[in-house]
N, C-alpha and C positions, 0 to 999 in steps of 0.2 A: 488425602492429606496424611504426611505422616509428624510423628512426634517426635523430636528432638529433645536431646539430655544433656545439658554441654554447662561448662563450668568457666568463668571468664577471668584475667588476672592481668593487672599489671607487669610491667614486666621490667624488674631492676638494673639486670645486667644482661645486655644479648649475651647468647650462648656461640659458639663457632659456627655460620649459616653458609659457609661453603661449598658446602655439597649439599644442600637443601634443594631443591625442585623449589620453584617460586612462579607467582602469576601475578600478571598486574593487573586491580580494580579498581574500576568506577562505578557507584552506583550510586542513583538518584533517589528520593521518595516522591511518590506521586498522591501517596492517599495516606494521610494516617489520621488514625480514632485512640479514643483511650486505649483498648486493649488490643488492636489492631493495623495491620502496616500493608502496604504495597511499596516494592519497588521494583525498579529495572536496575540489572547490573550486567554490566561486560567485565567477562574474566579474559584475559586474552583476545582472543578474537571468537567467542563466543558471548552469547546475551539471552538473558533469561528474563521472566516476570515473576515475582515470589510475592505469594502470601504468605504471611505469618500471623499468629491471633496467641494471644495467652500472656503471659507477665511470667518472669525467674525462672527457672531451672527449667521445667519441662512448657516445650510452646509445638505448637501445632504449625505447619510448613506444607504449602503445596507451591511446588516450583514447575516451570515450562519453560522449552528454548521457544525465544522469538528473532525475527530477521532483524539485524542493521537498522532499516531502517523503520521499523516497529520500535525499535530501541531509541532511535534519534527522535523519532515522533511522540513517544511517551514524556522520556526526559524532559520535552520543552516545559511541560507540566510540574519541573522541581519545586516540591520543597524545599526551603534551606537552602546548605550548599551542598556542592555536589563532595563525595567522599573519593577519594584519593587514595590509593595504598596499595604495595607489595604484600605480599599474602606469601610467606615460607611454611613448607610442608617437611616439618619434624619428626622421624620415629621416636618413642619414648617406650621402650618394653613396645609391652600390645597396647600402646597408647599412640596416636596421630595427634600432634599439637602443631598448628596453625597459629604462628606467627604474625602480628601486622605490623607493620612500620606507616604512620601514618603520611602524606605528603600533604604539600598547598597549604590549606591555613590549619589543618590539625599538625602538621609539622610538629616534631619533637613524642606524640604519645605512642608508645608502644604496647599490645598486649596480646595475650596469648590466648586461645579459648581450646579445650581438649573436649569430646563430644563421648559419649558415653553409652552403653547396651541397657542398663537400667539404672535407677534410682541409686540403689544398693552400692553398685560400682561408684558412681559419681565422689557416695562419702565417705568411700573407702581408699579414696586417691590423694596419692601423698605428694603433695606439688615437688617438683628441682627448685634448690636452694636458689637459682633464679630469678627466679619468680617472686614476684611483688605480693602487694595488697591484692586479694583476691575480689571483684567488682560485680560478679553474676547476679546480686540484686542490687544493684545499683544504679539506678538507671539514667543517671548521667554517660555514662559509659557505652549505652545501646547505641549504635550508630545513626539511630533515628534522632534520638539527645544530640550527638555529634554534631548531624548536619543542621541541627536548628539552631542549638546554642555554642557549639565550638566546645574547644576541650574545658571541660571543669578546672576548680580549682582541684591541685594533686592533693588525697590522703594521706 
């Protein structure tokens, strides 16, 4: 398992995504607990199975490819609904921000998440005027929130 550091945001005014690299997502949840998640997701035409465990800023992640239909076979098991979205791949400086554009019934929310080396970097980053309400403890906003309850009311 490794740790992740990442920071999550609204996102007010897209930025020019023309020359972004982008990938399109679906993922499902099959298991979630209070502080704990399973899902399947396909990026393109690959599919993975991710754990994830922790709450805010720093969470714990072990991810694996699985086949098509390991994927089709998990999924029947959705939580929720299923999540929908374009995923743009942004340089910012030596920062990668990951764009989502939501589709189907999250239609309309947009947000940005930037991933981080440590702690220290994370609160030392100064968002693009861009950029929204900041939502990384918010958890409405988790995708797992998404697919159970649909998009929250906006901040």
């Amino acid at each position: 398992m490794q740790s992740e550091i990442e920071r999550k945001f609204l996102v007010k005014s897209l930025p020019d995504l023309s020359e972004c690299k982008s990938s399109r997502i679906v993922q499902c949840y099959i298991e979630l607990t209070e502080h704990t998640e399973r899902r399947v997701r396909r990026i393109d035409d690959e599919y993975y199975l991710t754990s994830k465990s922790g709450l805010g800023l720093v969470r714990e992640e072990k991810e694996e490819n699985i086949t098509a239909v390991k994927f089709s076979e998990l999924s029947r098991n959705s939580i929720g609904n299923i999540v929908e979205k374009t995923r743009y791949y942004m340089n910012l400086g030596v920062y990668l921000i990951e764009i989502d554009i939501y589709e189907s019934k999250l239609k309309g929310l947009i947000t940005a998440e930037v991933e981080f080396e440590s702690e220290s970097e994370s609160k030392n980053f100064t968002p693009p005027e861009w950029f929204g309400a900041e939502v990384t403890e918010d958890g409405r906003y988790k995708n797992r929130s998404l697919a159970i309850h649909g998009i929250p009311e906006m901040i």
